[in-house]
ROVO-249884 format. One line per 4 residues: their letters; for each residue z, x, y of C-alpha. Coordinates in nm, 4 decimals, padded with zeros to 6 digits. Layout:
# residues N
A> Z:X:Y ~ ... .
//
This chain:
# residues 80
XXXX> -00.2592:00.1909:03.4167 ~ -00.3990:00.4523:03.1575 ~ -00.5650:00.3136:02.8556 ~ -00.6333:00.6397:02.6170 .
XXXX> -00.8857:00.4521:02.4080 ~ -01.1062:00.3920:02.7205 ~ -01.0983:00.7703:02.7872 ~ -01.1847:00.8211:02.4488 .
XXXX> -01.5041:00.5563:02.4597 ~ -01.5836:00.8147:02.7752 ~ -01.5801:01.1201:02.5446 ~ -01.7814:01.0029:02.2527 .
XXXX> -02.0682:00.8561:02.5334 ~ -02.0643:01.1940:02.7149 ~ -02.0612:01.3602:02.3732 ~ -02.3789:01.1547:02.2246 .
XXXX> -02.5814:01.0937:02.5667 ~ -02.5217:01.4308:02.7579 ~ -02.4319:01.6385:02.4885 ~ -02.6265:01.4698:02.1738 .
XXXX> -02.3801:01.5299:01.9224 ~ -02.1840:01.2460:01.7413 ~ -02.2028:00.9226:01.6699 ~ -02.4090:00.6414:01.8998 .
XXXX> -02.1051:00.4832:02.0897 ~ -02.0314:00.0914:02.0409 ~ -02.2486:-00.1350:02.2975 ~ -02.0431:-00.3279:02.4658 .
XXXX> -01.9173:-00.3637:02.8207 ~ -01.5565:-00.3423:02.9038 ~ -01.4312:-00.4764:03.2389 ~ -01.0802:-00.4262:03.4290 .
XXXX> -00.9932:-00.7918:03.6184 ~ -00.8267:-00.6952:03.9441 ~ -00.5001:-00.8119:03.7947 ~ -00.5447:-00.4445:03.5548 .
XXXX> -00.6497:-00.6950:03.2806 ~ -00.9260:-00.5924:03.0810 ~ -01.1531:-00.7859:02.8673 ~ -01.5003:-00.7709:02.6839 .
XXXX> -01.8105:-00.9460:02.7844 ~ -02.0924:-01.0358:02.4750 ~ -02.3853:-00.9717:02.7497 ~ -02.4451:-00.8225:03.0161 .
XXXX> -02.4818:-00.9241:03.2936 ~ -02.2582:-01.1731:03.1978 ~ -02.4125:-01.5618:03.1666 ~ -02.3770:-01.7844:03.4030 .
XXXX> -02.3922:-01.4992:03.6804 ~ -02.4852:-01.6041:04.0652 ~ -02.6757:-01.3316:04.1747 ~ -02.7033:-01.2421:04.5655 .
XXXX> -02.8725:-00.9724:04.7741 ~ -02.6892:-00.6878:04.9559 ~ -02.8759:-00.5018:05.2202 ~ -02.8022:-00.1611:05.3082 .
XXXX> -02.9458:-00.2155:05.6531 ~ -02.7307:-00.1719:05.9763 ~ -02.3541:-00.0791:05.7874 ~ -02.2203:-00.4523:05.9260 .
XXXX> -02.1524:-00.7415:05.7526 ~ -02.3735:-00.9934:05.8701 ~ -02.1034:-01.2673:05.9041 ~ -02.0303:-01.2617:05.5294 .
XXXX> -01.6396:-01.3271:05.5156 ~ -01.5951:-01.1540:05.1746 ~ -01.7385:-00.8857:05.2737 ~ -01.4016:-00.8095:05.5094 .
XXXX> -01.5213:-00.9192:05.8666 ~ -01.5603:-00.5694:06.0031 ~ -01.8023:-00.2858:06.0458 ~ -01.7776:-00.0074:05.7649 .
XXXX> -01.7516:00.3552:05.8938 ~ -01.9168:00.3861:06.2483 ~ -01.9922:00.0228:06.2978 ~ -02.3769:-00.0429:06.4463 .
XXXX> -02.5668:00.2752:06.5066 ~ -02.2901:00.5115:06.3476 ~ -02.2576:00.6894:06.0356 ~ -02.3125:00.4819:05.7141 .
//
C-alpha cells in the first residue's frame, strides 16, 4: 500500500531536520496496524503501554513463544 501523504510527511522532516529548510513538521506519530491500517496516537508511547525487556544476549529466544520458537541467524554461538 502507498500512501503519498506519508512520503510527503518524510520529505518535509528530512527537509527541516537534515536539511534545515522549511517548515517544523506536525508532531504526531503515525502507525500502520498489521492489517495496512493506519491510525494516529495523541502520545507517545502510547498510554496504557506494558513495557518488557529484550536482551540482545545469545541470538535465541529464551522460551518466549512470540518471539517465533526458533534461533535467529546462526542459532547459539553463530552469527547474530
Amino acid at each position: 500500500m502507498t500512501r503519498w501523504d506519508w512520503a510527503q510527511d518524510l520529505f518535509e522532516w528530512f527537509e527541516y531536520y537534515l536539511k534545515g529548510i522549511g517548515p517544523e513538521p506536525e508532531q504526531i506519530v503515525q502507525i500502520q496496524r498489521s492489517d495496512g491500517q493506519w491510525r494516529i496516537e495523541e502520545t507517545w508511547p502510547p498510554s496504557g503501554l506494558d513495557w518488557i525487556d529484550l536482551s540482545l544476549g545469545d541470538c535465541t529466544n529464551m522460551g518466549n513463544s512470540w518471539v517465533g520458537g526458533a534461533p535467529v541467524i546462526g542459532g547459539e554461538g553463530g552469527f547474530c
